[in-house]
N, C-alpha and C positions, 0 to 999 in steps of 0.2 A: 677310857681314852681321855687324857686330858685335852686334848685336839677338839672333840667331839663339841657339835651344839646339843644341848637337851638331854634329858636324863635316859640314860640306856636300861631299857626292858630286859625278860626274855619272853621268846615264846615255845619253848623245847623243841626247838629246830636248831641244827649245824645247820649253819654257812657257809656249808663250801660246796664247791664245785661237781657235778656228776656227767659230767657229758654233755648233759642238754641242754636248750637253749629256754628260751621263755615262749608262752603263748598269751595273748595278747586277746581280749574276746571283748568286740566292738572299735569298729571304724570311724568314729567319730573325731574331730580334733586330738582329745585326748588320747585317746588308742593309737593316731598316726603319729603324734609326735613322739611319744614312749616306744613306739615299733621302731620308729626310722633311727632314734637316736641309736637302740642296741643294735641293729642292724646294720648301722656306720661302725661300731668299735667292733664286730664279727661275729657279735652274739646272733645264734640259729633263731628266728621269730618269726611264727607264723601269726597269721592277725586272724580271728575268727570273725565274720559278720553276716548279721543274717539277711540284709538290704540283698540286692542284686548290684553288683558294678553300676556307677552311673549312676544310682539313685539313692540322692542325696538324704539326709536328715532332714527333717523338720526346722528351718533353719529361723530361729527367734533370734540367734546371736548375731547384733549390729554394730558393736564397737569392739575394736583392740584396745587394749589399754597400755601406758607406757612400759613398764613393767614385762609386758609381752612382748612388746617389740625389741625389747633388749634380748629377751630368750632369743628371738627369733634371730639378730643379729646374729649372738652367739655360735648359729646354724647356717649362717651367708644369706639367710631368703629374707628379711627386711625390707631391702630397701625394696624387691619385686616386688611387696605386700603392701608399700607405702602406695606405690607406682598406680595401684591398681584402685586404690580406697581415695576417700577425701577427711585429709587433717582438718580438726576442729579445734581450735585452742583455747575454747572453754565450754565446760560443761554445766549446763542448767539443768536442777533437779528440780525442781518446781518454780513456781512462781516466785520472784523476787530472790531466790538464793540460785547465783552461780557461780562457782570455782574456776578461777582465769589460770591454765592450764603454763601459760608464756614462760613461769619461771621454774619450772621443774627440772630438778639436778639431774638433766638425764640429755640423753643425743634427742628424744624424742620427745618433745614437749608438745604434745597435743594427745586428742585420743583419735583414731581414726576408724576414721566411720567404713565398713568394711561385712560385708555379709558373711554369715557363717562360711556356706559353699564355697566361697574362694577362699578362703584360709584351709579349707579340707583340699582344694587342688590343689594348692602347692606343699601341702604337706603329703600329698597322698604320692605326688610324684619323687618328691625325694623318697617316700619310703618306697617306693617301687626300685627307685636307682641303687638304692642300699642295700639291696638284696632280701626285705623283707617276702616273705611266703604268704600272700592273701588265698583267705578260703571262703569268699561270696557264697552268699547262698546256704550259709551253711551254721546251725542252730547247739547253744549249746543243750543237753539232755541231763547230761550229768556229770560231778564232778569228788574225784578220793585223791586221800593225799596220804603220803608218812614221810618219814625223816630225811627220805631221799629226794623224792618228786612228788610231782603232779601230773594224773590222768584225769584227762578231758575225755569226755564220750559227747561225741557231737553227729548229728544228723543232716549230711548235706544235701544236695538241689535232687537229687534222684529221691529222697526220703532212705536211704541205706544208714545204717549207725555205722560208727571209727573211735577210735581212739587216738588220742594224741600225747603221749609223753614230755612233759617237761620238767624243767629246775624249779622253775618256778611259773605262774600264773597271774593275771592282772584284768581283774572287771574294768573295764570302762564301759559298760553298756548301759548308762543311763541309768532313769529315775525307774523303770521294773528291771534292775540287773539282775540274769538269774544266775550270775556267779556271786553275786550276795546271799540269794534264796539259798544256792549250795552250800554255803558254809554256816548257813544259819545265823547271819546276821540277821537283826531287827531294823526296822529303819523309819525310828519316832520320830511325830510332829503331826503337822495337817496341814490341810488346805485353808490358804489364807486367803483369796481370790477366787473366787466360783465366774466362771462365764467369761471370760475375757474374751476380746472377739479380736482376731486378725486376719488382714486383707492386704492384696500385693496388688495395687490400682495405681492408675494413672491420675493427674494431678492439671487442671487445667491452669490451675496457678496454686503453683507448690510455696508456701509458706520462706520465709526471706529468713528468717535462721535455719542452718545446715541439718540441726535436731529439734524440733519443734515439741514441747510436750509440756501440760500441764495438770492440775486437779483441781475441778473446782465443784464445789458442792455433791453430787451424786455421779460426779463423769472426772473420768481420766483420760488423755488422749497423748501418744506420741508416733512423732510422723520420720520417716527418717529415708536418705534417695538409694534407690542401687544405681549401678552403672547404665541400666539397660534404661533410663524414663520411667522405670514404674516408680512406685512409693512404698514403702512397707509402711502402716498403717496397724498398733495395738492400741486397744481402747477398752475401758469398762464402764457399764452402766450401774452403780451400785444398788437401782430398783428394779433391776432385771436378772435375777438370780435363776439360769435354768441349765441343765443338764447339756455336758459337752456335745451331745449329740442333737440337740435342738438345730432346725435348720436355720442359714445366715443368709439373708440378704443385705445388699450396698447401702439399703436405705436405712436400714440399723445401723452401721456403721456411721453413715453418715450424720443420726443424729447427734449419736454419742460422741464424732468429732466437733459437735456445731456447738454440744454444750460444753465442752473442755476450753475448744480453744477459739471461739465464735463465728466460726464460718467451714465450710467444708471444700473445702480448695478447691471447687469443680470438681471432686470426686470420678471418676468412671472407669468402664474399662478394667474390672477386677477379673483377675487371671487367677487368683486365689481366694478362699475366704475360709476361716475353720475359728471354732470355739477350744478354749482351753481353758485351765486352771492354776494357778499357779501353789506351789508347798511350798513347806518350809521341812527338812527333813534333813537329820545329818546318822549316819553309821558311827555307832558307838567305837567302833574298832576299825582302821584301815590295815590294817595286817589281823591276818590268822593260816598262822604257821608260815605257808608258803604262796599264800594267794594273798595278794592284793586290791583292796578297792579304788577308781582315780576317776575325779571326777563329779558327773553325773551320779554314778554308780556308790559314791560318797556321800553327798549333798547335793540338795536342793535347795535353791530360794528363790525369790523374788525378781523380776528383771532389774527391778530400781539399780541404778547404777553402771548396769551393765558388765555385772560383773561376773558372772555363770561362766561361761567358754573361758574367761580369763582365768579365774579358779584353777577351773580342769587341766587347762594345760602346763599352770605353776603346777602341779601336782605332777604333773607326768617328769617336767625337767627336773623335780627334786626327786621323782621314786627311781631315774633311766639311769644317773651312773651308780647309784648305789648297788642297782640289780647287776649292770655291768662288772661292779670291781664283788660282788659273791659269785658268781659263773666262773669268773677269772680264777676264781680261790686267792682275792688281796681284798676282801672288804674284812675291818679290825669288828671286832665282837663288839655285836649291838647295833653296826651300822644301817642294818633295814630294820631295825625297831625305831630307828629315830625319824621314818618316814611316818609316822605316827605322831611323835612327838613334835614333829616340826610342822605338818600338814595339817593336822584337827585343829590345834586351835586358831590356825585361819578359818579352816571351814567354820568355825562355830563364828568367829568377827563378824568374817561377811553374811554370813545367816542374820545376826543383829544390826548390822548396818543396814544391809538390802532390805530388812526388815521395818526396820526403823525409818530407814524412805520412804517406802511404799505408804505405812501410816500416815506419815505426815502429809505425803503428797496427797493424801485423800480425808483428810482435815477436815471435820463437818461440827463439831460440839466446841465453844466457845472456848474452852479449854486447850484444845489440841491447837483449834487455830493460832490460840496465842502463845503454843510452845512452837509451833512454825515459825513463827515471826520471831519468837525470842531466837531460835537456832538462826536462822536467816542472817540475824543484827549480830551475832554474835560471830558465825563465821565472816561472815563483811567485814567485822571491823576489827578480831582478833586476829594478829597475825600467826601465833601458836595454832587455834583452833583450825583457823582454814587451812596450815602447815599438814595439819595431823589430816586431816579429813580427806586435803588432795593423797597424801602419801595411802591413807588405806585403801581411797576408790581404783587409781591408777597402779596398786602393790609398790609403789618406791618405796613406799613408806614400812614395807614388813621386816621383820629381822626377826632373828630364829634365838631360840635362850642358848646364851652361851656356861660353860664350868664358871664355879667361884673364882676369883681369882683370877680371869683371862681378861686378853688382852680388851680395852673397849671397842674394837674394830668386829672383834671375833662376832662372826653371828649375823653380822650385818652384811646389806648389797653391796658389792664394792663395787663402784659407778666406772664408765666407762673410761679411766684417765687414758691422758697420752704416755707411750713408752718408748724409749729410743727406740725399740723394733716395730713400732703401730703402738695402735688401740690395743687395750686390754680386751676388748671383746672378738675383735678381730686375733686374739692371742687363743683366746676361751674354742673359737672355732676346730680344733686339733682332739676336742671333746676331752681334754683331760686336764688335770690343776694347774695352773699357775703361781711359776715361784717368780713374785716381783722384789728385788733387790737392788740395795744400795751399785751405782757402778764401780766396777773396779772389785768386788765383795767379790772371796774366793770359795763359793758354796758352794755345796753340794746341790743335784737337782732332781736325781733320782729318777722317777720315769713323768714326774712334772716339765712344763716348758719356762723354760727361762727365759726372764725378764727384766728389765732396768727401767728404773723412774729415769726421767729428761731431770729432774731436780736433783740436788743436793741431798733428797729426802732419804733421813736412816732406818728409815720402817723397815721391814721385811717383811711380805704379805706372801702367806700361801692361802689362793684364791681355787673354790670347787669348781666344778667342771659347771656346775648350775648358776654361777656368780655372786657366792657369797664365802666371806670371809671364813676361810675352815681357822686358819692360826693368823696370830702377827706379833712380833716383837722390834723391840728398839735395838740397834747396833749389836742384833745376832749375830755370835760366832757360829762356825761351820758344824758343830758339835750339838748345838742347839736345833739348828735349823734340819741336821740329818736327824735329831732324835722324832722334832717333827712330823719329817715325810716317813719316816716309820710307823706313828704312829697313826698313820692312814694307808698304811699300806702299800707308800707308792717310795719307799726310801730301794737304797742301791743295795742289791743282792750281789 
């Protein structure tokens, strides 16, 4: 495919179409968004989760990041999601370094502060309205595949075993996925954080920054609001190493907030409190054959950054049309190999980024100190460095490897311009590519929606349904631009 970003695999599977639809195993962000989207274009999906309705995840994820909120645009729930959270328009990663958020090429320049849970309700209700098939209660057991499909054997709320046929299949279940275990991935790294302690308490005087956090000698602390008056509250003591299961009280908590950030804000009032760990762990392969990993169920790391939930669900927007146009029988050979190729080596970024935070932010040997301080002066005062470093935390910054030879746009997010007919993302909501063209240009548009710059501008973008540059050329004729949408599958039959 010359169209294509990234180098096309195989995995001795056709790509085409058998009837069936996808199954989807874990309700998490990432499983709801991947569900809802095939579920909007007609693809049959049912979502497996073994939770009960109503009960939520374990919810550590507290910020959206720009990047998401464009996906989210893309899908109309945005601005609900904005509605409901509080915009921050700079982000502190420790002491003395933080990233002023104000000038990001984006609608959404801040990150906002938003609890996992309400990003799972409105995603869980579109995919309800979409016609997604939820089966609560109900555990995967085992899982075979061949050249056709994929069967599920799963265990619902009564303890009775089923089977479930599909096209294709998709773990998102997290850091023990046992549709990883079923296909026999590995999923190397360790534990880089022992004992983290969090708590959802109230706040008799909540701290004057919207995200409060720092590290300083043996403690780490960040504090950050829900909607409801409580606080969510993660903290580490680096001389108190003990097993997730050790019991928590407030008064641990609250020391480990007194050493980080020098006072415990009137602490009280915890409604929550639990011990965790944090990994670093990424799946060597997110494709095998016909089952996919997204997610959690991919990688793990670090909170530093706040980049986990956001991960998961660029993962879902890039794996949901590709699975879309192989069901269909119009995805070009190689297109769900390059969910692989485009998807790891994020995951592997943010694992060294989130990675690389966390250390710093916990900085104790004269050494390390002083590469804190040096990154600190460095991002302050370069404007390339802090450029690149907002672009990786907030994803504006990702772009996918494009063919030798193509165009510079190719590969890249294409931001949300104005078009005589709207926004481009408001164009992206139709779930399918966008052909933006010169006006007055007599192209072809195939089963893409068509588009016009308000400019004089001779580009010619075909934009993916996930908002990045699949093709672009200069003063394309119709010949060009049809051979294009062909070679994605979406040209005029």
């Amino acid at each position: 495919m010359n169209g294509t970003t990234g180098t096309m695999g195989t995995t001795g599977t056709t790509d085409h179409p058998t009837g069936r639809g996808v199954v989807v195993v874990g309700a998490g962000p990432t499983g709801l968004l991947l569900a809802g989207d095939l579920a909007a274009a007609g693809v049959p999906v049912t979502l497996v989760e073994k939770r009960p309705r109503g009960i939520s995840n374990l919810s550590r994820a507290l910020v959206v990041h720009a990047r998401t909120l464009e996906q989210f645009d893309a899908r109309g729930i945005a601005d609900e999601l904005v509605a409901r959270g509080e915009p921050l328009d700079r982000l502190r990663l420790f002491d003395r370094l933080s990233l002023d958020l104000a000038n990001l090429p984006s609608r959404f320049r801040y990150v906002l502060v938003l609890p996992q849970y309400e990003v799972e309700r409105v995603l869980e209700r579109r995919a309800v309205e979409a016609g997604v098939r939820f089966a609560y209660e109900t555990e995967l057991v085992g899982l075979t595949q061949d050249a056709d499909g994929v069967t599920l054997e799963v265990r619902g709320p009564g303890g009775g075993s089923s089977t479930l046929d599909a096209a294709y299949a998709v773990g998102a279940d997290g850091l023990r996925s046992g549709v990883r275990r079923a296909v026999g991935l590995p999923f190397p790294g360790r534990s880089v954080i022992r004992s983290l302690v969090l708590a959802d308490v109230k706040l008799a005087r909540p701290p004057k920054a919207l995200l409060a956090v720092n590290g300083v000698g043996d403690a780490f602390a960040f504090i950050a609001p829900f909607s409801d008056g409580y606080h969510r509250v993660i903290g580490w003591n680096r001389a108190r190493n003990v097993p997730d299961s050790e019991p928590l009280d407030i008064e641990e908590v609250k020391e480990i907030v007194r050493a980080a950030l020098g006072q415990d804000f009137g602490m009280h009032d915890a409604r929550w409190m639990s011990r965790f760990h944090s990994d670093e762990r990424q799946a060597p392969a997110y494709r095998v054959g016909r089952v996919f990993l997204a997610g959690d169920a991919a990688h793990v790391h670090s909170p530093a950054g706040g980049q986990g939930m956001n991960t998961g669900l660029q993962d879902a927007a890039n794996l949901s049309w590709k699975l879309i146009a192989a069901v269909n029988g119009r995805a070009p050979q190689g297109l769900l190999d390059s969910y692989q190729s485009e998807r790891h080596p994020v995951g592997k970024m943010v694992l060294r980024t989130s990675g690389g935070l966390v250390r710093l932010a916990m900085a104790k040997r004269p050494w390390t100190l002083a590469a804190r301080a040096a990154l600190a002066a460095g991002v302050s005062r370069l404007r390339p460095v802090r450029a690149r470093a907002v672009g990786q935390i907030t994803g504006i910054g990702v772009a996918y490897p494009a063919p030798r030879g193509a165009h510079p746009l190719v590969g890249r997010r294409a931001p949300d311009v104005a078009l005589k007919e709207g926004r481009l993302y408001e164009a992206l909501r139709e779930g399918r590519f966008v052909l933006v063209a010169p006006e007055g240009a007599p192209l072809p548009t195939g089963r893409a929606v068509a588009a016009h710059w308000t400019s004089g501008r001779r580009t010619t973008l075909l934009v993916r349904p996930d908002g990045y540059v699949a093709w672009a050329a200069e003063d394309a004729g119709a010949e060009a631009v049809g051979a294009a949408l062909g070679e994605w599958g979406i040209g005029v039959h």
